[in-house]
C-alpha positions as CSV (number, residue, x, y, z in Angstrom):
1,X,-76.2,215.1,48.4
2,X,-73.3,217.3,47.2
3,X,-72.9,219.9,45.5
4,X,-70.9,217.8,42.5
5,X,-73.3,215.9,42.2
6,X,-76.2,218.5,42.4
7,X,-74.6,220.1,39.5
8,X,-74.4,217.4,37.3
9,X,-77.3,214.9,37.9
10,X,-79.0,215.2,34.8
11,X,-75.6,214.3,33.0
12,X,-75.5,211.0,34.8
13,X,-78.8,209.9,34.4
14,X,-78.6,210.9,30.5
15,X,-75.8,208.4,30.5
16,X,-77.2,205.6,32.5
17,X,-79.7,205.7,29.9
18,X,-77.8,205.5,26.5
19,X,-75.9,202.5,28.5
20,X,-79.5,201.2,29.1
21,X,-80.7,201.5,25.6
22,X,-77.5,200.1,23.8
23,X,-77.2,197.0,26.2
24,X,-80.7,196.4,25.7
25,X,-80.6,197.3,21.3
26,X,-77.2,196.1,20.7
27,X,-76.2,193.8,23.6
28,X,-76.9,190.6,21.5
29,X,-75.1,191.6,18.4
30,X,-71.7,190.7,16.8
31,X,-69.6,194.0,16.1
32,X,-67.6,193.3,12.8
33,X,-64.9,196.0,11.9
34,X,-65.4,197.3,8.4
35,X,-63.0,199.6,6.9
36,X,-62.4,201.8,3.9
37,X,-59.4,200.4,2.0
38,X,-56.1,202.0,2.1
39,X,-57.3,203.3,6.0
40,X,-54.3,202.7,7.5
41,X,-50.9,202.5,5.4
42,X,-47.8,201.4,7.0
43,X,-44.7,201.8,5.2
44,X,-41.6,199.6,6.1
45,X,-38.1,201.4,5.3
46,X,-35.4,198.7,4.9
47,X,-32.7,197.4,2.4
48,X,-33.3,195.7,-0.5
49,X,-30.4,193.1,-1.3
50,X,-30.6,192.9,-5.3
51,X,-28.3,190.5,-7.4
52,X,-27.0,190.1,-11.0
53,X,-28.9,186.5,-10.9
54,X,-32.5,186.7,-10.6
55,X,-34.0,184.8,-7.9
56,X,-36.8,182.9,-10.3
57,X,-34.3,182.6,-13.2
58,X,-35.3,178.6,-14.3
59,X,-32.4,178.5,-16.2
60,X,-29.8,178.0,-13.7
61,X,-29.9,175.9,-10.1
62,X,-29.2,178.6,-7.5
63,X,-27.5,178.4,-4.3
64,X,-28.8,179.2,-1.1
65,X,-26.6,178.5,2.2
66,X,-28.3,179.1,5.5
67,X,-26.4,180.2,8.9
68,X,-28.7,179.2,12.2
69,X,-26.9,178.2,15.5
70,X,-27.6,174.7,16.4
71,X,-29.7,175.5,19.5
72,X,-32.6,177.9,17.6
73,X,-32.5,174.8,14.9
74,X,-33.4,172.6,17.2
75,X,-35.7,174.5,19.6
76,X,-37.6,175.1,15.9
77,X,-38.0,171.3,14.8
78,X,-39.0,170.7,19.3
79,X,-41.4,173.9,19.0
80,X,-43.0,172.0,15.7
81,X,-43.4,168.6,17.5
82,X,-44.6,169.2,20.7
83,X,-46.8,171.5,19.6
84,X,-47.5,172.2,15.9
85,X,-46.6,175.6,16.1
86,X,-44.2,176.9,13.3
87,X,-42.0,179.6,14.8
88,X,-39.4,182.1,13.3
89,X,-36.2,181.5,14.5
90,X,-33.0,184.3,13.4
91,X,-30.7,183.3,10.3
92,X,-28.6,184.7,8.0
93,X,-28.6,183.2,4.3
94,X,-26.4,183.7,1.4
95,X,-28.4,183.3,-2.2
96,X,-25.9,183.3,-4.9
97,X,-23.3,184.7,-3.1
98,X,-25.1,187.4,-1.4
99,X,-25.8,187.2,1.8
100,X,-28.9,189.0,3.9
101,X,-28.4,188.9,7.7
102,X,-31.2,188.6,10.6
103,X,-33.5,186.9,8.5
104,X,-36.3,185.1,9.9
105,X,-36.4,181.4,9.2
106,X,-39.3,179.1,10.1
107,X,-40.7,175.2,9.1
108,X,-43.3,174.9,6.3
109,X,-46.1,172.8,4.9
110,X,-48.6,170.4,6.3
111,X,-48.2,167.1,4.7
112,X,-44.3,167.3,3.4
113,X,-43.7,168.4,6.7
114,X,-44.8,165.7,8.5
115,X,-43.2,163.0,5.8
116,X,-40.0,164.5,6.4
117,X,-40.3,164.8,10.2
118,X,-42.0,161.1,10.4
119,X,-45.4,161.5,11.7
120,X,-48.4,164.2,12.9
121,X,-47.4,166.5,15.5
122,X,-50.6,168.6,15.8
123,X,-50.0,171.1,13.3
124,X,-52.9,173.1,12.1
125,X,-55.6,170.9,10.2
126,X,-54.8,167.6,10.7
127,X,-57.2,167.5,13.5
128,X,-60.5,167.6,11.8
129,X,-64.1,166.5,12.7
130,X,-67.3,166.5,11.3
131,X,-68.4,170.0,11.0
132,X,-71.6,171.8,12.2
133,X,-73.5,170.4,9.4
134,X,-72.1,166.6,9.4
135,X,-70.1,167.6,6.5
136,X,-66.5,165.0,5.6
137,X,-63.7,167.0,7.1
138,X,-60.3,165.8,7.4
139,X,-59.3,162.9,9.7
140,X,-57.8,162.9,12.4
141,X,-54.4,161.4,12.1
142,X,-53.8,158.2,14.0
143,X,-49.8,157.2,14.3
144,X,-51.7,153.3,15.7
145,X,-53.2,153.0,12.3
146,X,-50.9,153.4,9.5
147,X,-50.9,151.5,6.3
148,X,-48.5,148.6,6.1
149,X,-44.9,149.9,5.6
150,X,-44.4,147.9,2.5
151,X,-47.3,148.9,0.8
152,X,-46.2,152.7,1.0
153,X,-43.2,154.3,-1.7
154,X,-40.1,154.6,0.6
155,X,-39.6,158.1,1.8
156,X,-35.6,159.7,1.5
157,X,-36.1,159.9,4.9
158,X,-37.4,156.8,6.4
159,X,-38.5,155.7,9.6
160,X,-36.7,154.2,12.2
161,X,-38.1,151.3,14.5
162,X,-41.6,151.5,15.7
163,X,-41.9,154.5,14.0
164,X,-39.4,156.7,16.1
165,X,-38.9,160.6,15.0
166,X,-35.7,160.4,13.0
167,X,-33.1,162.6,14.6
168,X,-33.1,166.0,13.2
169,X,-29.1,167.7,13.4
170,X,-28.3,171.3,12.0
171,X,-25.8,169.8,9.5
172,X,-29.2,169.6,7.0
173,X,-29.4,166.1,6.6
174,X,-33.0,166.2,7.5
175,X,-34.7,167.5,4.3
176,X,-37.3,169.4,5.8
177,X,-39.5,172.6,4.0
178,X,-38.6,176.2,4.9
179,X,-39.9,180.0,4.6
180,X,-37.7,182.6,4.8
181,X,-39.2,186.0,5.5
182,X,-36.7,188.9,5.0
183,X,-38.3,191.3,7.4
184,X,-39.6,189.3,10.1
185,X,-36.8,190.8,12.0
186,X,-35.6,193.6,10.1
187,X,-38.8,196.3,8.9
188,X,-38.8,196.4,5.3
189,X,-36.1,194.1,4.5
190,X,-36.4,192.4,1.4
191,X,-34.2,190.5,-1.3
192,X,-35.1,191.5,-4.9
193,X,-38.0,193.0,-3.9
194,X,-39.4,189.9,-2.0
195,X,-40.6,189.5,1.6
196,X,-41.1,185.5,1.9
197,X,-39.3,182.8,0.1
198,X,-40.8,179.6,0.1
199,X,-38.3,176.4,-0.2
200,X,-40.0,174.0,-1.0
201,X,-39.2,169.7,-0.8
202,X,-40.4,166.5,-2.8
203,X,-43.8,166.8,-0.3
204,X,-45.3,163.2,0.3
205,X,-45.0,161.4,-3.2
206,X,-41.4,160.9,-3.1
207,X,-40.9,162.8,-6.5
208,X,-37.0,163.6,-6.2
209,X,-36.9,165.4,-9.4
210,X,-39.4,167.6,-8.0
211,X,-41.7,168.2,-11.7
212,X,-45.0,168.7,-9.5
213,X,-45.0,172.1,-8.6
214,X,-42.9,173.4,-11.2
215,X,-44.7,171.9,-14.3
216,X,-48.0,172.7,-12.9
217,X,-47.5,176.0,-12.3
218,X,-45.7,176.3,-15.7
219,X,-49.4,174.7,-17.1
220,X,-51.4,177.7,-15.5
221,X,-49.4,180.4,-16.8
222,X,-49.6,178.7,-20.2
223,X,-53.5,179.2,-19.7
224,X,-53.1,182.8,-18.8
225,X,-54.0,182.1,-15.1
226,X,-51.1,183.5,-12.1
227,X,-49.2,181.1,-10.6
228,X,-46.4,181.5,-8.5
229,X,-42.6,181.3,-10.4
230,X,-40.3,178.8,-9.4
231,X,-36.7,177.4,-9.8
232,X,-34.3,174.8,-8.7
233,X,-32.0,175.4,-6.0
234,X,-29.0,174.1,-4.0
235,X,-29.3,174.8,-0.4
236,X,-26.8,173.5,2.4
237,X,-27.8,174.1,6.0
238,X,-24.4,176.0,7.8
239,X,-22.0,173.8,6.5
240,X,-23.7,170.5,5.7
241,X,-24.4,168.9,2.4
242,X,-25.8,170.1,-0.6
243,X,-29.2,169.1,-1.2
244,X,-31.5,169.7,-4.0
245,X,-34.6,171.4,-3.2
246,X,-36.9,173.9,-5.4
247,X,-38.1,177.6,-4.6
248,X,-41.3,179.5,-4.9
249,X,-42.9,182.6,-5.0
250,X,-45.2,183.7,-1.9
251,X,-48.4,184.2,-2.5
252,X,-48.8,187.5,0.1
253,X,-49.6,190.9,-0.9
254,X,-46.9,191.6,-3.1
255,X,-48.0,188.8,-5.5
256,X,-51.5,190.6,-5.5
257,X,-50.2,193.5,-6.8
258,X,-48.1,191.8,-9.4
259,X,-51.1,189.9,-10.6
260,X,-54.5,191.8,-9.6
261,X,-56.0,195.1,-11.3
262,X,-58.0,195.9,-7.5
263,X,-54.8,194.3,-5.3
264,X,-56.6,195.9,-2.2
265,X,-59.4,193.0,-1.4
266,X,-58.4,190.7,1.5
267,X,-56.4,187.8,0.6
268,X,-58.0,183.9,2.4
269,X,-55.7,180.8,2.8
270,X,-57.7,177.5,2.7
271,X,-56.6,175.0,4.8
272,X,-56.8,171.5,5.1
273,X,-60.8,169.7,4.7
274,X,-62.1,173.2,4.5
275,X,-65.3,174.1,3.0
276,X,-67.1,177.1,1.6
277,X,-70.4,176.3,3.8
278,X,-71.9,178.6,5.4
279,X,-72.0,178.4,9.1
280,X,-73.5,181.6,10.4
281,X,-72.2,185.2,10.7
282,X,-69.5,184.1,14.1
283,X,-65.9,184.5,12.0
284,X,-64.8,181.8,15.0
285,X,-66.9,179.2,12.7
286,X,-64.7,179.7,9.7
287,X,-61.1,179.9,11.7
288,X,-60.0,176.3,11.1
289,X,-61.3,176.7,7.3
290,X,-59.6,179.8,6.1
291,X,-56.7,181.7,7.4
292,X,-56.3,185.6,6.4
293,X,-53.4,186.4,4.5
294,X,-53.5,190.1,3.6
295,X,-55.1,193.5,5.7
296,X,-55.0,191.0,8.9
297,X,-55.4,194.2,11.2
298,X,-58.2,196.2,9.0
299,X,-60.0,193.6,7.9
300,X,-62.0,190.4,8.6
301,X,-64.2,187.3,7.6
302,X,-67.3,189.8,6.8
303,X,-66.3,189.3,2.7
304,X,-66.1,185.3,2.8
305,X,-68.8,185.1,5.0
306,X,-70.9,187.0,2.9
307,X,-69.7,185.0,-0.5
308,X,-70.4,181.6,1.6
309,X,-74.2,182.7,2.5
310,X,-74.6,183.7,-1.0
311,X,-73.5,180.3,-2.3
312,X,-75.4,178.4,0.6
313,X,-78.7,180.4,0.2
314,X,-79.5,181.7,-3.2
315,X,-82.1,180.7,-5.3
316,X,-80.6,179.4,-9.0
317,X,-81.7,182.4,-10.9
318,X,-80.0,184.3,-8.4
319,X,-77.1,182.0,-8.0
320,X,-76.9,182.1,-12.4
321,X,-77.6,185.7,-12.3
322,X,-75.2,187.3,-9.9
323,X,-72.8,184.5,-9.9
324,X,-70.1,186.6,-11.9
325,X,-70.5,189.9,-9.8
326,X,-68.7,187.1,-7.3
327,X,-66.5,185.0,-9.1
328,X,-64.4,185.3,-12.2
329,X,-65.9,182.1,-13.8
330,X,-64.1,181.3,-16.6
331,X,-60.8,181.7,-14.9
332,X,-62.8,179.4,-11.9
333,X,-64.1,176.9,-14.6
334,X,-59.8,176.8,-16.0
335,X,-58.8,176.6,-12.8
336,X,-60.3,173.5,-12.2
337,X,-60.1,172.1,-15.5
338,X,-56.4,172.2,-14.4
339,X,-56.2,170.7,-11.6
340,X,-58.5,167.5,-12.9
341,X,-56.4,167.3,-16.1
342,X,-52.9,167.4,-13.7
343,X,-54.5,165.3,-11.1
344,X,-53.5,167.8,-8.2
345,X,-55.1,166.9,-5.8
346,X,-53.6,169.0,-3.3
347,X,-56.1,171.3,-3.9
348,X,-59.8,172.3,-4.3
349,X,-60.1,169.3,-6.1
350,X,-58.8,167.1,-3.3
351,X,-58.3,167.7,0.0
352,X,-59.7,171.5,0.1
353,X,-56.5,172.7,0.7
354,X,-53.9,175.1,-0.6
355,X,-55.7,177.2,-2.7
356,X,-56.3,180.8,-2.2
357,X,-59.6,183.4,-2.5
């Protein structure tokens, strides 16, 4: 035996045994990271490209041009359909004559994504099964089984035989849905204060006028619910034609603090044939149902998990009782009053999807 080790013997064996103890107490638990808001602040330095004209002015159509090389315009629309995923590929863009450089620029959407590319490639939540507990989720899609052609409104951008993917060229002639993100690229970038920039298309009921999203969003604010500003734009794609197209706000962090007293809660994403059943404590269980939006890296499931269990497992006087130390529920009961009255079904109402906790 040395003498090291003669020295410091009882050290180790103190140590084999808290090792023994915690496997033994805490091997079969889940660790979930819970943290004090506000723990850890990042701030972004960058430059913030203002204008005379207001990005969300309504009254005008604005002009948005965007500069991509026709290789990383490609590679984006080949990433998305072999795939799913939607990468960032660098831009510049020009909104009302001023441009921003190194901008990062990325597809969009679910369902007016795939009616302007021609058919499911994969993306997130089109793949759906029943869940753990038998409940509906959403279809899988199935390019054999389509309705007839001629029962279905035609689409700008049609089909071509047997259903072959139209070709996609960087002169814009595709009309396809678009995020801009003004710092991807460059920390802290932003363009009137903004990070994202949604650009939105006519999504999958051929509405070229594009009321949907505008009027309904106009219809919440009228009820004193937030909603997300919009406006019309013209947007060319390098130097292709002009095509009309409408722009929103991002719902991201930013829009919390606009809207929200307590901005500092962690922001949820449903997707597409979610549900808010409770599946058990494993976050894994909820990742095709909900994707985090804000305090990704401080943050997890623990606070929808825990809202799920309480709406899965309460008795009704607790359920009527405690309900509203959840949920704000007359703006929950508006909300959906909303959505029924406008028939949105691209929502809570419908297919789960696209609404926000």
């Amino acid at each position: 035996m040395s003498l090291e080790f003669r020295r410091h013997w009882k050290l180790l064996v103190l140590l084999a045994l808290v090792l023994a103890v915690l496997t033994l107490g805490l091997g079969r638990h889940r660790i979930i990271a819970y943290t004090v808001p506000g723990s850890l602040q990042v701030v972004e330095q960058g430059t913030n490209y203002d204008n005379d004209v207001a990005l969300f002015d309504d009254s005008v159509v604005h002009s948005i041009q965007i500069l991509i090389s026709d290789t990383d315009y490609e590679q984006m629309i080949t990433t998305y359909q072999q795939t799913g995923e939607k990468q960032y590929s660098h831009a510049n863009v020009v909104i009302d004559g001023v441009r921003v450089n190194n901008v990062g620029l990325r597809l969009k959407g679910n369902a007016s994504l795939r009616t302007a590319l021609g058919g499911g490639f994969g993306g997130r939540g089109f793949d759906r099964q029943a869940g753990p507990g038998g409940e509906r989720r959403w279809p899988q899609f199935d390019p054999d089984n389509m309705p007839d052609p001629a029962d279905r409104p035609q689409r700008p951008q049609a089909l071509g035989a047997a259903g072959d993917i139209p070709t996609v060229q960087g002169d814009g002639s595709a009309k396809l849905p678009l995020m801009i993100k003004f710092n991807e690229f460059v920390p802290g970038q932003t363009y009137q204060g903004y990070k994202n920039l949604a650009i939105r298309t006519y999504g999958i009921a051929s509405d070229a006028a594009m009321l949907h999203e505008p009027v309904t969003n106009s219809v919440f604010r009228l009820v004193g619910l937030p909603a997300p500003r919009t406006a019309y734009v013209g947007l060319r794609l390098n130097d292709g034609a002009e095509q009309l197209y409408s722009i929103s706000e991002v719902i991201n962090d930013g829009y919390l603090e606009q809207h929200f007293a307590n901005p500092d809660g962690v922001l949820y994403k449903a997707e597409v044939g979610s549900t808010l059943s409770y599946e058990g404590e494993d976050p894994s269980l909820y990742a095709t149902d909900f994707t985090q939006q804000t305090r990704v890296n401080d943050a997890d499931m623990a606070p929808l998990i825990a809202f799920m269990r309480f709406l899965s497992e309460s008795d009704d006087e607790t359920f009527e009782s405690e309900l509203p130390a959840w949920l704000d529920v007359d703006a929950f009961a508006t909300y959906l009053a909303i959505n029924n009255l406008l028939v949105n079904t691209d929502s809570i109402i419908g297919t789960n999807n696209n609404y926000y906790l």
